[in-house]
Backbone as numpy.savetxt, mean C-alpha at the origin, in Angstrom:
# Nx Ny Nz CAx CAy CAz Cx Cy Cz
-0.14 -57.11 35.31 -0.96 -55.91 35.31 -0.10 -54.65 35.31
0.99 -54.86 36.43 1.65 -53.75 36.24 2.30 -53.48 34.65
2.80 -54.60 34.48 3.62 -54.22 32.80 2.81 -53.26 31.92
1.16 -53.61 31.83 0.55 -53.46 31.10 0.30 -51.50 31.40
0.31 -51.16 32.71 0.42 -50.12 33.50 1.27 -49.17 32.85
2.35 -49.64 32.51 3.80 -49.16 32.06 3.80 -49.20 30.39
3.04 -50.29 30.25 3.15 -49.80 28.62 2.45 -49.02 28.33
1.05 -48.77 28.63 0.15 -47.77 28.58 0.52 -46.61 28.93
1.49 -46.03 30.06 1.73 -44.97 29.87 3.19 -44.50 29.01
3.87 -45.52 28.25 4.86 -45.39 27.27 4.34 -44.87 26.00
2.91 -45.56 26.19 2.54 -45.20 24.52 1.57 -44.10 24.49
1.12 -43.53 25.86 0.56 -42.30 26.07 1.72 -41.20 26.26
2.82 -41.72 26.65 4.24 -40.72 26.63 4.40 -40.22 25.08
4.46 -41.58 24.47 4.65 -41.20 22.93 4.17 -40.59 22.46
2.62 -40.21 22.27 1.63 -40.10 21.61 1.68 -38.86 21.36
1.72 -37.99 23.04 2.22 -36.73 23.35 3.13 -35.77 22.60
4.35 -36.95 22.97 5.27 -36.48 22.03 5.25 -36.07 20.80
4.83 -37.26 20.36 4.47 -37.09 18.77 3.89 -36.00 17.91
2.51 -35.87 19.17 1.66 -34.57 18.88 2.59 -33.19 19.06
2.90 -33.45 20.22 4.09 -31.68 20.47 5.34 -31.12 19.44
5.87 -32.47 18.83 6.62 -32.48 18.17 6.07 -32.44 16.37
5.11 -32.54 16.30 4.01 -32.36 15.29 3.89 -30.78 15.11
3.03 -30.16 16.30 2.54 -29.26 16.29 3.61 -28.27 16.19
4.79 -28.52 16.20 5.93 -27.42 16.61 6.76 -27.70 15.13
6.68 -28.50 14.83 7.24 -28.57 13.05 6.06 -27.83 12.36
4.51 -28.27 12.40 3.91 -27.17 11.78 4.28 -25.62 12.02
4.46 -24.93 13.20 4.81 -24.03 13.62 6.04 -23.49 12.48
7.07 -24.42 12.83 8.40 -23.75 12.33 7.77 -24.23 10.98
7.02 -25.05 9.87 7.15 -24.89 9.27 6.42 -23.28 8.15
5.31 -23.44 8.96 4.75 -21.99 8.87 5.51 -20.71 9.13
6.03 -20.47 9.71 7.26 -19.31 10.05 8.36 -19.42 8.81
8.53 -20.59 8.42 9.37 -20.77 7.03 9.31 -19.78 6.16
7.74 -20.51 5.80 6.85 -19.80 4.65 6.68 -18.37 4.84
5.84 -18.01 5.97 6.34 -16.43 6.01 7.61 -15.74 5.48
8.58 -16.20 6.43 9.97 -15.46 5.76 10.38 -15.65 4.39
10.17 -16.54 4.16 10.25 -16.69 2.03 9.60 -15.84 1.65
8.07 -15.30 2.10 7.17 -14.62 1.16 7.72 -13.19 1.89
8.23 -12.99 2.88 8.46 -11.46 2.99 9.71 -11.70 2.14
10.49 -12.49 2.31 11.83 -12.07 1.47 11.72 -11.59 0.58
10.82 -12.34 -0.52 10.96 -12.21 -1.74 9.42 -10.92 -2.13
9.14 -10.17 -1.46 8.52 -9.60 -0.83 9.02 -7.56 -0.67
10.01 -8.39 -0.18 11.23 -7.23 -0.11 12.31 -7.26 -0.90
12.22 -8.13 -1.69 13.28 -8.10 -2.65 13.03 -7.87 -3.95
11.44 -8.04 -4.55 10.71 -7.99 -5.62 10.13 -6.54 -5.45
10.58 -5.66 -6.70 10.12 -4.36 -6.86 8.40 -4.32 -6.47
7.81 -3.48 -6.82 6.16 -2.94 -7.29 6.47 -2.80 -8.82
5.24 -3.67 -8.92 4.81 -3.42 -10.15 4.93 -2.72 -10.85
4.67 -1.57 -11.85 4.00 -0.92 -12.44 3.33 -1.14 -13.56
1.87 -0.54 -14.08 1.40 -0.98 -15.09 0.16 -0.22 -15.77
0.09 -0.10 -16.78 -1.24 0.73 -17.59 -2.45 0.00 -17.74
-3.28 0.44 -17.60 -4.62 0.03 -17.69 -5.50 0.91 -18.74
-6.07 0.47 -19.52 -6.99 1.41 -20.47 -6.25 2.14 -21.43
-4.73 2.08 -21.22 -3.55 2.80 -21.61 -3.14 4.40 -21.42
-4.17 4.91 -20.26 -3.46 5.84 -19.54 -3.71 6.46 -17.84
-4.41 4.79 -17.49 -4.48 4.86 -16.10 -3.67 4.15 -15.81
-2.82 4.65 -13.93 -1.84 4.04 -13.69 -1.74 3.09 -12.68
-1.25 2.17 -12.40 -1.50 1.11 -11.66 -0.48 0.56 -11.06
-0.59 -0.14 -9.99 0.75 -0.68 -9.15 0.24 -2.09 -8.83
1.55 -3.01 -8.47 1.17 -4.21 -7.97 1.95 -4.62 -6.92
1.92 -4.79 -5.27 2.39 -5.06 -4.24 2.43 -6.04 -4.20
3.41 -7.24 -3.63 2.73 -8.20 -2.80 2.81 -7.88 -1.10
2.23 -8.61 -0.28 1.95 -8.75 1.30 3.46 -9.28 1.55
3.74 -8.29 2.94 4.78 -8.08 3.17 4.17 -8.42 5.23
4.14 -9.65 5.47 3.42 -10.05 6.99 4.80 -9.95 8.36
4.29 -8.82 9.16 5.04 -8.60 10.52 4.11 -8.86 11.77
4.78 -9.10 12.70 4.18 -8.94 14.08 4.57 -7.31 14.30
2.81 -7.04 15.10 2.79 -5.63 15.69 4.15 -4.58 16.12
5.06 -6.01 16.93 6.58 -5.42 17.77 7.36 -5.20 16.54
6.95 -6.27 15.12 8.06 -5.97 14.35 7.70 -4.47 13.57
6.21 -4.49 13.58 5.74 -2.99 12.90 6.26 -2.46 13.49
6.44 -2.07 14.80 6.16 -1.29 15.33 8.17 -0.66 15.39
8.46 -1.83 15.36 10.24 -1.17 15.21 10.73 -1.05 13.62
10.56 -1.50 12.97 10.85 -1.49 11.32 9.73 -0.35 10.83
8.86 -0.02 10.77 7.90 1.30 10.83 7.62 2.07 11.69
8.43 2.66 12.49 7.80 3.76 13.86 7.44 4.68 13.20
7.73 5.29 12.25 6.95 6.69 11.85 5.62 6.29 11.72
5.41 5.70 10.81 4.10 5.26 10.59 3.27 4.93 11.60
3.95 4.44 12.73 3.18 3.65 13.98 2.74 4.79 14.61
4.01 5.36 14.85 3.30 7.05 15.23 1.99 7.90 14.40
1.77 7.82 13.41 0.77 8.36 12.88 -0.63 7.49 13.56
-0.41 6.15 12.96 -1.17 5.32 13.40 -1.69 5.48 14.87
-0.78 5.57 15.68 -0.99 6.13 17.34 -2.11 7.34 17.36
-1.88 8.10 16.04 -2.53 9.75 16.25 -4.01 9.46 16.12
-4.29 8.65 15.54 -6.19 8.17 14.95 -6.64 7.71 16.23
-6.04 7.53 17.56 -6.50 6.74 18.21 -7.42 5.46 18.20
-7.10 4.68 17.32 -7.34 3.52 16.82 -6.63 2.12 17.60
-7.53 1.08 18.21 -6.86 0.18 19.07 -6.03 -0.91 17.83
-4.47 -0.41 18.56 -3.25 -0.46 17.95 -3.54 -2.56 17.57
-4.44 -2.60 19.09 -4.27 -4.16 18.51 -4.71 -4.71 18.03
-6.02 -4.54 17.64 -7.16 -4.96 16.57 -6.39 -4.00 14.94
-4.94 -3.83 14.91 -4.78 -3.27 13.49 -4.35 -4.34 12.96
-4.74 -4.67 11.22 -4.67 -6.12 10.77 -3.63 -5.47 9.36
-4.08 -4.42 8.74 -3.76 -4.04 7.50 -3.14 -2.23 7.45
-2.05 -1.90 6.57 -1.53 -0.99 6.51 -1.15 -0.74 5.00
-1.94 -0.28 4.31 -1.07 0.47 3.09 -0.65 1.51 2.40
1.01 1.44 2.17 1.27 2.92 2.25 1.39 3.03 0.73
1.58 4.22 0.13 1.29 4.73 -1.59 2.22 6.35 -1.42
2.74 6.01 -2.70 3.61 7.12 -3.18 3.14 7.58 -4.57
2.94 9.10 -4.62 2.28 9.10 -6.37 3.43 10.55 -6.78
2.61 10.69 -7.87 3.52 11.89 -8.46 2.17 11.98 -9.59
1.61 13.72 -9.70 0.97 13.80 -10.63 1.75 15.04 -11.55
1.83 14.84 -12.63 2.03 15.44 -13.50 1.30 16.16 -15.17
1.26 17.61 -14.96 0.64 18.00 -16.05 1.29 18.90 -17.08
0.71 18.85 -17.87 1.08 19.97 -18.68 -0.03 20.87 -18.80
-0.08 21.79 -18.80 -0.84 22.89 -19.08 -0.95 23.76 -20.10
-2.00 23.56 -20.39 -2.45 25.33 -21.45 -3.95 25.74 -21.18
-3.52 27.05 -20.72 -4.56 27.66 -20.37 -4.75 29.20 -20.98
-6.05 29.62 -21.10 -6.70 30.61 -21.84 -5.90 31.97 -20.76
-5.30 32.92 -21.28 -5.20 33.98 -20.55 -5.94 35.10 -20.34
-6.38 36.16 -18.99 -6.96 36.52 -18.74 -6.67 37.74 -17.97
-6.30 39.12 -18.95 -5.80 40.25 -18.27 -6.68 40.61 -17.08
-6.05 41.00 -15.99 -6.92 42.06 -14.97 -5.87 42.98 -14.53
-7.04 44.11 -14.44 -5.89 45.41 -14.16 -5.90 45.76 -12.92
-4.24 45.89 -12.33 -4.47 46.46 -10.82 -4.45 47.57 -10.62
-5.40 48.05 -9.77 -5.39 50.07 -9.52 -5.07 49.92 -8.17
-4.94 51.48 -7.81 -5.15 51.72 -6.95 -5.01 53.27 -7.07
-5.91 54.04 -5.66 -6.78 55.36 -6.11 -6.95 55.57 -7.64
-7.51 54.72 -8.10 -8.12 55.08 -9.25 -6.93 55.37 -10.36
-5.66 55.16 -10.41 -4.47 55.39 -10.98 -4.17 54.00 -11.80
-4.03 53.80 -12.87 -3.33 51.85 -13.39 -1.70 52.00 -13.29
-1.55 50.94 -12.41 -0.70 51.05 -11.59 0.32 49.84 -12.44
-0.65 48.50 -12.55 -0.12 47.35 -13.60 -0.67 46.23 -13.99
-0.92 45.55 -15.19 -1.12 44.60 -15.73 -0.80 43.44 -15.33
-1.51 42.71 -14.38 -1.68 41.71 -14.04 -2.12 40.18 -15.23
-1.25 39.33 -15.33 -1.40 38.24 -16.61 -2.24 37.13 -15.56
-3.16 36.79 -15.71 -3.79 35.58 -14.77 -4.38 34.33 -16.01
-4.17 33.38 -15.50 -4.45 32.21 -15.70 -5.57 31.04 -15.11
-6.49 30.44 -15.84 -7.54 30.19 -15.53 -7.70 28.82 -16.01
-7.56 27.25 -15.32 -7.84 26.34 -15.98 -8.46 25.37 -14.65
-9.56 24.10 -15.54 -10.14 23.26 -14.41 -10.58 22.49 -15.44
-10.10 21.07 -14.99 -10.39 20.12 -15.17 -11.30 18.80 -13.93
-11.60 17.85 -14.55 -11.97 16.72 -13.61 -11.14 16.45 -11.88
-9.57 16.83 -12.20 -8.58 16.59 -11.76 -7.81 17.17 -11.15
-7.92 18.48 -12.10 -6.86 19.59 -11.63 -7.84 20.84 -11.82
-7.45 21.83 -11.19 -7.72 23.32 -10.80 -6.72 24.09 -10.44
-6.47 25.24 -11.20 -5.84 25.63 -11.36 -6.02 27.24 -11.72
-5.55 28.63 -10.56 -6.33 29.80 -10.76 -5.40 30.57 -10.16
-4.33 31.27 -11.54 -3.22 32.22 -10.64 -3.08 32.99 -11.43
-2.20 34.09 -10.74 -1.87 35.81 -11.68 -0.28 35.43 -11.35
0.28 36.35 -12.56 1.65 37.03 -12.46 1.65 38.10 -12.23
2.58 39.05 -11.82 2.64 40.34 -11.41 4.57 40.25 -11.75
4.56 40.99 -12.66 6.32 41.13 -12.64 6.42 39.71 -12.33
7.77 39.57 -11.23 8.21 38.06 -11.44 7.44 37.36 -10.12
6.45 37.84 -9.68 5.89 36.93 -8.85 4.33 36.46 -8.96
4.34 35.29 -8.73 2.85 34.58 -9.09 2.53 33.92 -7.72
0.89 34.15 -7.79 0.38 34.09 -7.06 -1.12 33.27 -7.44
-1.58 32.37 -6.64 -2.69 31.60 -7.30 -2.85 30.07 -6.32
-3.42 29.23 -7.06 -4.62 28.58 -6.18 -4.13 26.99 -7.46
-3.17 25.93 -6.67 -3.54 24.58 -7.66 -4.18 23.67 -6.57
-5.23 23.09 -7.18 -5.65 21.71 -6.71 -5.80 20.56 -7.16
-5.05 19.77 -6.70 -5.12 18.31 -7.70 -5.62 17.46 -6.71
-6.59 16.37 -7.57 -7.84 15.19 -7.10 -7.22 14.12 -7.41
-7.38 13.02 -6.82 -7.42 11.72 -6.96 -8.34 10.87 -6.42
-8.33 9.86 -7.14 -9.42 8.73 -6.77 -8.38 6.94 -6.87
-8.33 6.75 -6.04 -7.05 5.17 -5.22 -8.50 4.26 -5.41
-8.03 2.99 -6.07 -8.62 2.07 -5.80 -7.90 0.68 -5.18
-8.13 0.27 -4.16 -6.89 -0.80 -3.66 -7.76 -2.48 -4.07
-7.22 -3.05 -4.40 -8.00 -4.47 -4.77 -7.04 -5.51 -4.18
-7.85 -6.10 -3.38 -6.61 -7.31 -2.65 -7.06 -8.66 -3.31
-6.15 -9.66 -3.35 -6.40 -10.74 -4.48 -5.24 -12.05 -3.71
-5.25 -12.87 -4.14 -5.01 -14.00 -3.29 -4.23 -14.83 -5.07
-2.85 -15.16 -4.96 -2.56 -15.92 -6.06 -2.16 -17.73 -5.75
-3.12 -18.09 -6.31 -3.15 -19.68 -6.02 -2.12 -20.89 -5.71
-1.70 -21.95 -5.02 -0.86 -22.49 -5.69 -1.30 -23.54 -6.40
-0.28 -23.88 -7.06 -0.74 -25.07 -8.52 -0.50 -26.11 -8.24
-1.03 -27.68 -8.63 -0.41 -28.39 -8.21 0.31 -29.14 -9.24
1.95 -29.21 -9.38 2.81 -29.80 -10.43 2.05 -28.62 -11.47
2.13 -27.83 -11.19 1.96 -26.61 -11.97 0.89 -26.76 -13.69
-0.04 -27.86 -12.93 -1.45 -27.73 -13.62 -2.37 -27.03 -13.10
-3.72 -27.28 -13.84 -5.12 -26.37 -13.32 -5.28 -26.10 -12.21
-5.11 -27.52 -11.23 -5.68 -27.15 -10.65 -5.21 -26.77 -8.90
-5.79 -26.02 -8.19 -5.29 -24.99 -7.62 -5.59 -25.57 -6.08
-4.72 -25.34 -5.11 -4.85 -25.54 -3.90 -4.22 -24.25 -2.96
-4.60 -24.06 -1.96 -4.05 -22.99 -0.77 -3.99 -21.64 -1.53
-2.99 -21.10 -0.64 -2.22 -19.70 -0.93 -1.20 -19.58 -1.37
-0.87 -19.03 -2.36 0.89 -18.79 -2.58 1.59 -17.63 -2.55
0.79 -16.45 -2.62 0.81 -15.15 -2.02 -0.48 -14.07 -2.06
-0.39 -12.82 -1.72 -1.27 -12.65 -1.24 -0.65 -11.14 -2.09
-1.63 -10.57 -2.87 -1.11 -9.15 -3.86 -2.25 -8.02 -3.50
-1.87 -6.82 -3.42 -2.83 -6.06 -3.80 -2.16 -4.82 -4.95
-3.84 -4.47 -5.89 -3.26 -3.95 -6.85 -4.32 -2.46 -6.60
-3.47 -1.66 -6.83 -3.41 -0.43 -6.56 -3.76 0.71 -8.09
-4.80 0.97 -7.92 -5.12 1.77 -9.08 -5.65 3.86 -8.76
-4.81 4.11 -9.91 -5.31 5.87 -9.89 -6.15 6.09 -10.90
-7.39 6.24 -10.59 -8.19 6.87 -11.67 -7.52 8.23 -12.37
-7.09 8.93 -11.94 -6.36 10.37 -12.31 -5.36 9.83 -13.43
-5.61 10.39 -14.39 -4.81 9.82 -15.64 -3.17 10.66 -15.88
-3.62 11.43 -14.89 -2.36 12.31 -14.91 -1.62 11.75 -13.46
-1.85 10.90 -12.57 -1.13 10.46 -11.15 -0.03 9.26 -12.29
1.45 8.52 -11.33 1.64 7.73 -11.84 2.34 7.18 -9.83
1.77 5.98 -9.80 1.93 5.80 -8.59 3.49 5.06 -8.62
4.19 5.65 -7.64 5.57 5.65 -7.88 6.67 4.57 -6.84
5.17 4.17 -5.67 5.57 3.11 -5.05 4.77 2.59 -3.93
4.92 1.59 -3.56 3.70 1.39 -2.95 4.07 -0.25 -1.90
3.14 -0.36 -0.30 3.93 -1.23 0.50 2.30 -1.71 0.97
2.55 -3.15 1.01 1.09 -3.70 1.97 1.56 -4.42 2.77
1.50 -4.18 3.74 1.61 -5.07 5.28 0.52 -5.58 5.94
0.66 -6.95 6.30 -0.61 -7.53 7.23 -0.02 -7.94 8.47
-0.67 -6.99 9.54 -0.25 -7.51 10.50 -0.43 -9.07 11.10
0.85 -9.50 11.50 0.18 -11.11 12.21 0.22 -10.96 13.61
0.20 -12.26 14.18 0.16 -12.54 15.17 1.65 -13.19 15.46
């Protein structure tokens, strides 16, 4: 009886084991995978790309940290983040965007005359243009100008999930990374760089 005592708890010793030692290779093997996909993550530019052929577009992939690692590899940002008063620990997603808009202009000119007591004093050259996008409403005076630009944009962020294959046929199992693609309606923006982070656990 006793033997039987002793084997039973050998093969409940094992079992344990087995499981702990299971669960902790999944672990490290998951932590693997992370660091491959940030590597290559951080090592793989952004996209860039045209759409319609003169909207501009970006393509990220997911770049996954723990909060402590946000929080030391991004402090500026964390600091902003701090400013929304937003609970820091329920934050899952962060994406940052760099643009540059660029125009050219031609616009209709539009003398106005400056007085004063009733004397013309000087010819003021002003400029007058508005678009969807841009606005745009200034004078020259000799060599200094003075005036009013406003430029619009419209960001569309699309997050998307790229499959893996299996033996690199149809058909598709899990995750193999995780992209988001980044679009400017403003035909004049060209987005110049761009970062998606998901926070983990």
């Amino acid at each position: 009886m006793k033997k039987y005592l002793i084997i039973g708890i050998i093969i409940v010793s094992l079992i344990a084991a087995i499981a702990a030692l299971t669960a902790r290779i999944n672990y490290l093997a998951n932590e693997r995978n992370i660091y491959q996909s940030n590597t290559h993550a951080l090592l793989d530019s952004v996209r860039r790309y045209k759409i319609n052929d003169s909207l501009h577009a970006a393509s990220a992939k997911q770049l996954q940290l723990t909060l402590n690692e946000y929080k030391h590899y991004r402090a500026s940002d964390y600091a902003l983040i701090k400013q929304l008063k937003a609970d820091k620990r329920r934050l899952e997603q962060v994406t940052t965007l760099q643009t540059e808009a660029v125009y050219e202009l031609s616009a209709p000119k539009v003398e106005r005359v400056a007085m004063r007591d009733s004397i013309i004093r000087d010819t003021v050259r002003c400029y007058v243009y508005e678009d969807t996008w841009l606005s745009f409403d200034g004078c020259i005076a000799g060599a200094t100008f003075a005036g009013t630009v406003k430029s619009r944009d419209s960001l569309v962020y699309v997050e998307h999930i790229i499959p893996k294959r299996f033996l690199g046929f149809l058909w598709k199992y899990g995750v193999k990374e995780r992209r988001q693609e980044i679009i400017s309606k403003n035909p004049h923006t060209e987005i110049m760089g761009a970062e998606f982070i998901t926070i983990r656990e």
